[in-house]
C-alpha distance (Angstrom), angle and dihedral (degrees) to the residues before:
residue distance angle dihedral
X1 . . .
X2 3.39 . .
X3 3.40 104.7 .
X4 4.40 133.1 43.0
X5 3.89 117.0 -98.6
X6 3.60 91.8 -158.5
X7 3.96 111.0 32.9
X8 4.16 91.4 24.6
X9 3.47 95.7 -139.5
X10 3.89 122.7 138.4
X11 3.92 124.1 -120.3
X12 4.14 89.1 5.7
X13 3.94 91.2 128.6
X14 3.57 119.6 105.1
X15 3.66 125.9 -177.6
X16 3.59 115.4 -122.6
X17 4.10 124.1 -157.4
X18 4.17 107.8 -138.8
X19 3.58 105.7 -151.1
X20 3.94 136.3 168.0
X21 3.02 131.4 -115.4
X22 3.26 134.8 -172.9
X23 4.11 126.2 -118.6
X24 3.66 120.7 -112.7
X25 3.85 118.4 -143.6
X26 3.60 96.1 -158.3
X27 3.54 126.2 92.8
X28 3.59 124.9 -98.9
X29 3.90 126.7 -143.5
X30 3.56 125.3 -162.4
X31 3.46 127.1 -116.9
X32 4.06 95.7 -136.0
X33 4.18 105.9 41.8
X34 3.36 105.6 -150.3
X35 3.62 115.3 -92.1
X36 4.00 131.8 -146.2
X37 3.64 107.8 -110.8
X38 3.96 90.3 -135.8
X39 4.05 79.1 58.3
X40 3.83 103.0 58.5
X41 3.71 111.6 99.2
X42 3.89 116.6 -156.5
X43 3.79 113.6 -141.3
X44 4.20 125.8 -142.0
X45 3.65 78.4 -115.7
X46 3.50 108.2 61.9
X47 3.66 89.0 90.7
X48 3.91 127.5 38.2
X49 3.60 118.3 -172.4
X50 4.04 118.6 -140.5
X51 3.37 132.1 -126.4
X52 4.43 86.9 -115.6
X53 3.77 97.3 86.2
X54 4.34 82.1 -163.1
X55 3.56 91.2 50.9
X56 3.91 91.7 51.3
X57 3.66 86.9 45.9
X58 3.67 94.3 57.6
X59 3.71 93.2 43.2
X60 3.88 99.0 53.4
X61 4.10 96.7 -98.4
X62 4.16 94.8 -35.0
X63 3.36 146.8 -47.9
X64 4.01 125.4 -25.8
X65 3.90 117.3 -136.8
X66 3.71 108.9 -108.1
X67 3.81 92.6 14.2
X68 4.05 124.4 150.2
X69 3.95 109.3 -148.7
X70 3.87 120.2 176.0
X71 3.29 121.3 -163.6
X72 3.78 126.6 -154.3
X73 4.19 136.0 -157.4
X74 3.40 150.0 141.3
X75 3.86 115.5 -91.2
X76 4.12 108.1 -83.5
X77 4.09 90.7 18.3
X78 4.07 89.6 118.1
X79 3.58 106.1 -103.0
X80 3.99 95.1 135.1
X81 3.58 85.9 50.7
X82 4.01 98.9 46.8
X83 3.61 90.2 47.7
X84 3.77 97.2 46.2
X85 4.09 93.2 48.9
X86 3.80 81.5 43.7
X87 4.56 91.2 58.7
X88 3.80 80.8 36.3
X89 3.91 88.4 53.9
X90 4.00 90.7 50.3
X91 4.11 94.6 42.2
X92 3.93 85.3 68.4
X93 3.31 93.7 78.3
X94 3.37 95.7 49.1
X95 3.72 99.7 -102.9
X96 3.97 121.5 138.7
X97 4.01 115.6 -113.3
X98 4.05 124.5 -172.9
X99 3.74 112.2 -142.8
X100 3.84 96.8 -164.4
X101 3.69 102.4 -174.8
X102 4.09 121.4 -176.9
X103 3.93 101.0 175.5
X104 3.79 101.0 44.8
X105 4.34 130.8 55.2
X106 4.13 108.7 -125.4
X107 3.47 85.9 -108.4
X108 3.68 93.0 63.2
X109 3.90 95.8 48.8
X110 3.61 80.7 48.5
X111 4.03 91.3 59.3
X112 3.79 82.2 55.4
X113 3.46 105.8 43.8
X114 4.04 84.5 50.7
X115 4.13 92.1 52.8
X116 4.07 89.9 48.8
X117 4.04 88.4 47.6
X118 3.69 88.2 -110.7
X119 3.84 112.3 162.5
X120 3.89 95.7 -176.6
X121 4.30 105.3 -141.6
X122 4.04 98.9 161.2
X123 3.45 94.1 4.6
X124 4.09 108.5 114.2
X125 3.73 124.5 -160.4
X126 3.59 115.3 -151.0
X127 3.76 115.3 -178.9
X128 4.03 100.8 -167.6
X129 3.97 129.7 122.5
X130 4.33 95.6 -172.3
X131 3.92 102.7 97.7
X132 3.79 97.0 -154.3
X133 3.73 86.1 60.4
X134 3.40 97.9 42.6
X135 4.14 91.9 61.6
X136 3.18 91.7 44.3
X137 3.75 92.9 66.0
X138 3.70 91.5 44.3
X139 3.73 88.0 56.9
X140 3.79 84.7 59.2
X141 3.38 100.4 52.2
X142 3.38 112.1 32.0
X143 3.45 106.9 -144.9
X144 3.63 140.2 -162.1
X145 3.36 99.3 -148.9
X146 3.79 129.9 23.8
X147 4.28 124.8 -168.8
X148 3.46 119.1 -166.0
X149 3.80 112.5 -166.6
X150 2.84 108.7 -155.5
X151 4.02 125.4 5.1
X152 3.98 90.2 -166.7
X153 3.45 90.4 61.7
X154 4.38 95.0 51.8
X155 3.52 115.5 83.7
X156 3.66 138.7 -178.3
X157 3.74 113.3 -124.1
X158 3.69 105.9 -149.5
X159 3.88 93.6 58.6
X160 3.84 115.2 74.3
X161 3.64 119.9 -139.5
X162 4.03 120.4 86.2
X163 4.04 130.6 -75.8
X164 3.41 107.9 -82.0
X165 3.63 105.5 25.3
X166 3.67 124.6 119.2
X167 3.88 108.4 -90.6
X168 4.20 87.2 45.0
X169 3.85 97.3 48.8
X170 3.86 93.1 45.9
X171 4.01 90.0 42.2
X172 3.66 93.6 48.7
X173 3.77 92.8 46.5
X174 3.93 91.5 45.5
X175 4.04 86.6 50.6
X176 3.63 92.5 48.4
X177 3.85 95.7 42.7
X178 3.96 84.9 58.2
X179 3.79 103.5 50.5
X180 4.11 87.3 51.0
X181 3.63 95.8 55.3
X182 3.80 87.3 39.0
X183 3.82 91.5 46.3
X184 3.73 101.3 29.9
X185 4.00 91.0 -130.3
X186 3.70 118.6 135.9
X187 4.01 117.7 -121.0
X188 3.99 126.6 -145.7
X189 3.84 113.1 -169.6
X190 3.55 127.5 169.1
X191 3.64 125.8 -148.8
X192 3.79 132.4 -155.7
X193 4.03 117.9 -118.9
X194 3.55 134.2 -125.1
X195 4.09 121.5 -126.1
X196 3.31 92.0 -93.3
X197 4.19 95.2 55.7
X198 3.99 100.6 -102.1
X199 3.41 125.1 123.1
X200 4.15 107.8 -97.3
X201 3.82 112.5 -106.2
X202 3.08 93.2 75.2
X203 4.26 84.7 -110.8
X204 3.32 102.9 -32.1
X205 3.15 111.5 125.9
X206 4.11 98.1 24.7
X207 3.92 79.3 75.1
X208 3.64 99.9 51.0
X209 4.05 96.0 38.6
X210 3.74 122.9 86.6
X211 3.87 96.1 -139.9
X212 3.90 135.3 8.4
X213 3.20 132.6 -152.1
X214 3.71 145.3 -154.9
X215 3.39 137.7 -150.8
X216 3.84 117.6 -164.2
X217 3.51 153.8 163.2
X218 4.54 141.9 103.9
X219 3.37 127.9 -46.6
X220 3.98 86.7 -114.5
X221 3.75 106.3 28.3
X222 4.00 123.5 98.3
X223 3.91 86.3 -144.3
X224 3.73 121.5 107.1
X225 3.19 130.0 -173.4
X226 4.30 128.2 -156.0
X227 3.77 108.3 -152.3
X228 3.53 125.7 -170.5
X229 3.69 117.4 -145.6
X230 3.92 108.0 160.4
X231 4.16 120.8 26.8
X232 2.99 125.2 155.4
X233 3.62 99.9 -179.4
X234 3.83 102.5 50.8
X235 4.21 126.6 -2.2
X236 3.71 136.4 -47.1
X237 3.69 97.1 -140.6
X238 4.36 104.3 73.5
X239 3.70 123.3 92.5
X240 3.47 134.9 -162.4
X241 4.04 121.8 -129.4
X242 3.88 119.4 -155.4
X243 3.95 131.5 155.6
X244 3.71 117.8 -134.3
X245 4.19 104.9 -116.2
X246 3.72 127.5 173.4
X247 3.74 79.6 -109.8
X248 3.37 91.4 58.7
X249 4.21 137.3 -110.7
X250 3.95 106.1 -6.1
X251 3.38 119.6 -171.7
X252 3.50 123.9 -110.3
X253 3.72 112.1 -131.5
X254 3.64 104.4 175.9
X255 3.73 103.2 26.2
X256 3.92 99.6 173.1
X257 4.00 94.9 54.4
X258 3.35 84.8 49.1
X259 3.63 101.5 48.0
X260 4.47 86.7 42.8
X261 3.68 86.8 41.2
X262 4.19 88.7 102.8
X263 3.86 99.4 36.5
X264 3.74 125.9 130.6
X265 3.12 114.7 -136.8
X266 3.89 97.0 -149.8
X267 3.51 91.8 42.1
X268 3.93 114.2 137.5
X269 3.96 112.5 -122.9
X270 3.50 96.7 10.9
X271 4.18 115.6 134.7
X272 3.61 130.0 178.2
X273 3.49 108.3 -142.7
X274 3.93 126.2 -179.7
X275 4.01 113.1 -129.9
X276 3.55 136.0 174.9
X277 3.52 128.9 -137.9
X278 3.92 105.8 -168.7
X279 4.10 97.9 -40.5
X280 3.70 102.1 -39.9
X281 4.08 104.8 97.9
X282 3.59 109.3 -135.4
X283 3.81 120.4 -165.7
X284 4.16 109.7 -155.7
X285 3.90 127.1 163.0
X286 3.96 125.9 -107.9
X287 3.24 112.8 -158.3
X288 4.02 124.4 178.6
X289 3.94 144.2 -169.3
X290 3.69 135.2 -136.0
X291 3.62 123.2 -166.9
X292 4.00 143.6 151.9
X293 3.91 104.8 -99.2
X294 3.66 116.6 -123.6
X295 3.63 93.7 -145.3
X296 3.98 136.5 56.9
X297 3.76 93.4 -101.9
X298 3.79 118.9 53.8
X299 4.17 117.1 -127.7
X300 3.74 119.4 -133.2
X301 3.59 108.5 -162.9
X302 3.77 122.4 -175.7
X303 4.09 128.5 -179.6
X304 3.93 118.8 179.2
X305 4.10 89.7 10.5
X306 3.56 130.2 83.7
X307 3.66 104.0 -96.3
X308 4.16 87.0 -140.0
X309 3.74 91.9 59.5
X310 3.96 92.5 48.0
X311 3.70 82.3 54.7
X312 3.84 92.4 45.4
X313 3.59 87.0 45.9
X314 3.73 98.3 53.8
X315 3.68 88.0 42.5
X316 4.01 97.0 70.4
X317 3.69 97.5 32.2
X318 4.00 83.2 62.4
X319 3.86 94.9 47.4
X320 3.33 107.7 29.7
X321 3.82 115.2 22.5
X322 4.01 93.6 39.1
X323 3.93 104.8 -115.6
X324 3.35 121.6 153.2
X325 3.88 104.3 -130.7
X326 3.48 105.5 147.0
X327 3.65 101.8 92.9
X328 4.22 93.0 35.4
X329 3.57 130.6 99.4
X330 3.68 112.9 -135.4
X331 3.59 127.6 -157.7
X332 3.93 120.6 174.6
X333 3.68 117.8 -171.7
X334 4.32 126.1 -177.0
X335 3.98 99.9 -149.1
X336 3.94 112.3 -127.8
X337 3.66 90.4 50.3
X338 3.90 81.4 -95.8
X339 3.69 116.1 158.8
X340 3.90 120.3 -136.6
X341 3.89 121.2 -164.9
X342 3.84 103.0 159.3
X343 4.08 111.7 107.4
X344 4.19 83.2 -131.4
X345 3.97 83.2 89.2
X346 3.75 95.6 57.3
X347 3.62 92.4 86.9
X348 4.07 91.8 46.2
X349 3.87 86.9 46.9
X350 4.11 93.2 49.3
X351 4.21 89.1 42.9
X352 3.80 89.9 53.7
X353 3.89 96.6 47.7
X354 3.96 91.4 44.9
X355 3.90 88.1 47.6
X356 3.87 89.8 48.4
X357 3.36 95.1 43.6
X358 3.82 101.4 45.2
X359 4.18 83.9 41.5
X360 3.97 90.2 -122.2
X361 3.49 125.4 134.7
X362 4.04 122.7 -131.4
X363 3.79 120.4 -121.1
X364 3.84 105.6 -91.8
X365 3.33 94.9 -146.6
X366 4.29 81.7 60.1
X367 3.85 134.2 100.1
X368 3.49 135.3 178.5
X369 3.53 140.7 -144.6
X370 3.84 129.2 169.2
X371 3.96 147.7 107.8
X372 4.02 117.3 -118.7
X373 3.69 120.3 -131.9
X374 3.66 117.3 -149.9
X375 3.91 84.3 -115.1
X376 3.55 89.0 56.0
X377 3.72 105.3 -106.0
X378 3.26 125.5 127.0
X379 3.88 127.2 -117.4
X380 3.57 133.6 -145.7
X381 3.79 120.9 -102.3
X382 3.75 132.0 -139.5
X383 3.80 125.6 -101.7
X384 4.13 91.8 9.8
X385 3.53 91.2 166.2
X386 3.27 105.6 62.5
X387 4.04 92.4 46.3
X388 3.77 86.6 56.8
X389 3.87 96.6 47.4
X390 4.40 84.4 56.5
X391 3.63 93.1 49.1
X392 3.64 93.6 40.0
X393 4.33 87.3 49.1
X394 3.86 82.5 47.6
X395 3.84 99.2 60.4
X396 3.58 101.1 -102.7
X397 4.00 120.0 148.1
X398 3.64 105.2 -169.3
X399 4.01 135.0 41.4
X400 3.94 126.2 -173.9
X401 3.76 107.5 -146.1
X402 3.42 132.1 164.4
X403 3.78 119.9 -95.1
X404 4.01 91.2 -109.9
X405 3.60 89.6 55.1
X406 3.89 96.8 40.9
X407 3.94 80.7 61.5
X408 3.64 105.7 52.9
X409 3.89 99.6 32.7
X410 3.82 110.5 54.7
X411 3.49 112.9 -157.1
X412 3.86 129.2 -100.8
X413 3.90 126.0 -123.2
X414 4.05 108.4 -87.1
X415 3.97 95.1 40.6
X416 3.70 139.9 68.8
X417 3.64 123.9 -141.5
X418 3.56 109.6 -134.5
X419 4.43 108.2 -167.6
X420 3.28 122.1 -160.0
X421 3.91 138.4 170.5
X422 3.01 114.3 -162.2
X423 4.34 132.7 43.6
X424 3.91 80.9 -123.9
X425 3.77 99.9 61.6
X426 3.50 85.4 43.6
X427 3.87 102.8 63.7
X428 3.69 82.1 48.0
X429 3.39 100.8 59.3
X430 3.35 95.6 30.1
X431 3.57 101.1 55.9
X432 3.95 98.5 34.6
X433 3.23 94.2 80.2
X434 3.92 89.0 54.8
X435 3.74 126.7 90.3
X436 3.74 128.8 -109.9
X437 3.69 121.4 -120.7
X438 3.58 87.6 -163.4
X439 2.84 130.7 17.2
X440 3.81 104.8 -152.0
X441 3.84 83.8 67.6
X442 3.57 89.8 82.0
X443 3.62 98.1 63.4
């Protein structure tokens, strides 16, 4: 059978060997006594920040000692080249790292590590796949830092199926899992994906790991983006922003004047709106199109939203604001090939469609933050503060917020707090400040 009965995933069974053993009488100590919890003395060490500032981010403020992260991508997203500025990071303070790569020759890492300026003192290359030998050279060396690129390609010689199947990628990251915790080195292995974007297994190893990673971003956009999904050192909900570069990853410092860096002001359905990803506020443009559909059925067509929300969206500014939608195509885009899936867009979403579709433009100097109620009220958003304070340091003079929010967050100097209650009073504040293309369209 190739596929589970119960879980209904494909290639998920593994063939296990039963075999007895016999019963020792003797009793068996453990290696770690148990320890009072009052006992257990942290160390400065236990956590060493890296010279990637996004990296640290992601990670909860750097690496733990003895930690297993996996990191996850698409082929060709840059996770070679994250992981081997990140052992190039760690070799500058004179540290040893292990670059243990199974897919690549050293003289292609070397290729690399000559494109990103890398000159590689301390930093090992190790082109092996067998496990055993593998920790045997890490014994050796005693590194501070170990890569393992990539754990599909490691296998374990004494068990008998292929490298890369099931039994050798959860056996090789069990193995690897003990010798950090026993050595206090941390571990970075990368994974491949499945079609669908998770990491292959199906699970495996995100169980057994203490933090995964993901590495993001469109097929055609120099943006990545470092996700954290699983940590438990620090929390899930940071991400790490880097542009692609012939030098390699750079980090983004500024990520919403870079992402508003090509906006038109006088652009029609175009809306600022201030998101979070984890707690850095992030300011990205939404931008939306209106047109007569061609066919019988209308096309709603969403990139970077959820397609549920657009749907949502739609919904209410049909019923309760009065737009007539039903014959319109609708695409909504996020510029960057950023991906939004907060409900503090919805209101940024529904202002861009009504400006599209009424062909009025939104007052540049305008953002928008809000959740939409099925009623058509808006709802308060988490965190408003700190959204207002980025598009406040950005040069923006206005702010739609709910009424909830206008309450609890007063405003700071340089912006006005606009409130609003309902997803009707918004369009028309929102958009009568706006110019008229023509102006027929008002009647």
């Amino acid at each position: 059978m190739g596929r589970c009965p119960d879980c209904r995933q494909w290639n998920s069974l593994v063939e296990t060997t039963v075999t007895t053993t016999t019963v020792s009488a003797r009793p068996v100590s453990p290696v770690n006594p148990p320890q009072e919890l009052s006992q257990v003395v942290l160390e400065v060490a236990d956590r060493f920040p890296l010279n990637l500032s996004e990296v640290n981010r992601v990670l909860g403020g750097g690496l733990v000692s003895g930690s297993l992260v996996l990191i996850g991508g698409e082929p060709g997203i840059g996770k070679s080249t994250l992981l081997l500025q990140v052992s190039a990071s760690v070799t500058l303070a004179q540290d040893t790292v292990v670059y243990v790569s199974g897919e690549e020759t050293i003289r292609q890492v070397k290729l690399r590590s000559e494109r990103l300026g890398i000159r590689g003192e301390k930093l090992y290359l190790l082109a092996e796949t067998d496990l055993e030998v593998i920790l045997n050279q890490l014994e050796q060396l005693s590194p501070r830092l170990v890569v393992i690129d990539s754990i599909q390609s490691v296998y374990l010689p004494e068990l008998d199926t292929a490298p890369g199947s099931i039994t050798q990628v959860r056996e090789c990251t069990l193995r690897l899992m003990q010798w950090a915790k026993l050595s206090g080195v941390p571990i970075f292995i990368t994974g491949h994906v499945t079609k669908e974007g998770a990491i292959a297994g199906p699970r495996v190893l995100e169980h057994i790991v203490d933090v995964v990673l993901y590495l993001d971003g469109e097929q055609f956009s120099a943006y990545r983006l470092l996700r954290c999904v699983k940590n438990r050192f620090g929390s899930t909900n940071e991400v790490g922003i880097f542009e692609m570069k012939s030098q390699g990853l750079v980090e983004v410092d500024n990520p919403s004047q870079v992402f508003l860096s090509q906006r038109w002001d006088e652009a029609i359905g175009s809306v600022v709106v201030p998101t979070l990803e984890g707690s850095r506020p992030l300011l990205v443009e939404i931008q939306a199109l209106t047109n007569p559909t061609s066919f019988g059925l209308p096309r709603r067509t969403a990139n970077g939203v959820d397609f549920g929300r657009l749907l949502l969206i739609t919904a209410v500014l049909t019923k309760r604001v009065g737009l007539r939608l039903g014959n319109q195509d609708i695409i909504v885009n996020v510029t960057g090939g950023l991906k939004i899936s907060e409900p503090a867009a919805d209101l940024g979403i529904a202002l861009a469609i009504a400006s599209s579709a009424r062909d009025m433009t939104v007052d540049p100097q305008l953002v928008a933050v809000g959740e939409v109620g099925l009623s058509g009220e808006l709802r308060a958003v988490s965190q408003p503060d700190r959204r207002i304070n980025e598009a406040t340091r950005l040069g923006f003079k206005r702010c739609l917020v709910p009424k909830t929010s206008a309450r609890i967050s007063p405003a700071p100097k340089g912006i006005e707090l606009i409130p609003v209650s309902t997803l009707r009073e918004a369009i028309r504040v929102g958009l009568i400040r706006g110019k008229l293309r023509n102006r027929s369209d008002e009647d």
